[in-house]
C-alpha positions as CSV (number, residue, x, y, z in Angstrom):
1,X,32.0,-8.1,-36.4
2,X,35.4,-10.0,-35.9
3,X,36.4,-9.9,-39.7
4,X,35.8,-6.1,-39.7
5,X,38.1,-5.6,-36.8
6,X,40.6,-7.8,-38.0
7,X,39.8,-6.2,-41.7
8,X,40.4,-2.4,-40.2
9,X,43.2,-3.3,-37.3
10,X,41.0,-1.7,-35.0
11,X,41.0,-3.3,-31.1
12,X,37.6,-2.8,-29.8
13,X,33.6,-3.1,-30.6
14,X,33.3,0.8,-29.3
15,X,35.9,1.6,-31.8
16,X,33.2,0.1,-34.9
17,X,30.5,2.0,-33.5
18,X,32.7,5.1,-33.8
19,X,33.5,4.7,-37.2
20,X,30.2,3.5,-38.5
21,X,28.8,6.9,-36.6
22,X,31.3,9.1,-38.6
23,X,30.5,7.7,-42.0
24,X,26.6,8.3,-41.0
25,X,27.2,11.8,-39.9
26,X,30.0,13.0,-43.1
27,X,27.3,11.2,-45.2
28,X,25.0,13.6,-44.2
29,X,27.2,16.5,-44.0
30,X,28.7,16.0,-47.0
31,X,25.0,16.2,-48.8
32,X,24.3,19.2,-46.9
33,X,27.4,21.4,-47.7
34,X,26.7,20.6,-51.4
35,X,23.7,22.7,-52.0
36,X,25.9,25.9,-51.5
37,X,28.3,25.2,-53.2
38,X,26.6,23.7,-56.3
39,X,24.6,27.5,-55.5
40,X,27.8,28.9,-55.7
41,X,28.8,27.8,-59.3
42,X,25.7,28.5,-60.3
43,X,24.0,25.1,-61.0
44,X,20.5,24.6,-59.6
45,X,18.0,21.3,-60.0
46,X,15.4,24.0,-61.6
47,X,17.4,25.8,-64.1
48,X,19.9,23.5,-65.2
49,X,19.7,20.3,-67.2
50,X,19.4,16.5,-65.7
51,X,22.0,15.0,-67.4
52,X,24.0,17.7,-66.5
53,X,23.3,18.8,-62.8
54,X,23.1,15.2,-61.5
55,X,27.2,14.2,-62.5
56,X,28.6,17.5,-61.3
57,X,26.3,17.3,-58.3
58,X,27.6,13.5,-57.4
59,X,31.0,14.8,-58.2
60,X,31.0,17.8,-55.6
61,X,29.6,15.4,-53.4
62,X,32.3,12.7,-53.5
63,X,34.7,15.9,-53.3
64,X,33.3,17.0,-50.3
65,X,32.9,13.6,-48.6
66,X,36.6,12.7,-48.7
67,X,38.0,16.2,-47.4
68,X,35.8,16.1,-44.5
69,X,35.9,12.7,-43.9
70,X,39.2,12.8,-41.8
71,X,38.4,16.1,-40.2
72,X,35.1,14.7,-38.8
73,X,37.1,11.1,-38.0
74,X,39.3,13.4,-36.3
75,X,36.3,14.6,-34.4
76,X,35.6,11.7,-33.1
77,X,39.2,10.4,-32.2
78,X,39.8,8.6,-34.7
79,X,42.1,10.9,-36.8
80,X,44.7,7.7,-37.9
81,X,41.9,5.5,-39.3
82,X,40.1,7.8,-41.5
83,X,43.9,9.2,-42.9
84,X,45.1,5.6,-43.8
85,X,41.4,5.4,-45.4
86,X,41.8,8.5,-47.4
87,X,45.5,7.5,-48.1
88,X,44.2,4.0,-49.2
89,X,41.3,5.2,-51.5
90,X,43.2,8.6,-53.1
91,X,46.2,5.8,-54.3
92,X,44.3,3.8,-55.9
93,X,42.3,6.7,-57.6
94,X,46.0,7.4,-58.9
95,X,46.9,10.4,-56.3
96,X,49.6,8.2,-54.9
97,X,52.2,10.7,-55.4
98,X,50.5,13.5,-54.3
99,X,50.1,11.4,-50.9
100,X,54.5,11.5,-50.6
């Protein structure tokens, strides 16, 4: 638990159980604000091929779970992790200067 502290600069064991309960709950809320929106393009598991449905499915997911990963961080108080997170992961998926 020590190297993840010192890994994140966060203080306190509280803080870790903070932040491991936002990533379980955007997890599951980023799965569950998929389905309408995949609904909303029009893709749907029944009428839409496999090889198809499952990338853009991921996709929306991993969409979904970075936007509302700082608002639910925020949530929680813990606003300034998740945002040097998202700045972290978005640079070195080549947003960088979006990010300045």
């Amino acid at each position: 638990m020590d190297k993840l502290k010192e890994r994140w600069g966060i203080e306190s064991n509280f803080q870790v159980v903070i932040i491991f309960i936002v990533f379980a709950i955007n997890g599951s809320l980023s799965m569950y604000l998929t389905n309408p929106i995949t609904d909303l393009i029009g893709i749907s598991k029944e009428t839409t091929n496999p090889w198809v449905y499952w990338p853009i499915r991921i996709l929306v997911v991993f969409v979904v779970y970075q936007i509302t990963l700082v608002f639910v961080g925020a949530l929680f108080g813990q606003k300034k992790f998740f945002w040097n997170m998202e700045k972290k992961m978005l640079s070195r998926m080549g947003f960088k200067r979006f990010l300045e």
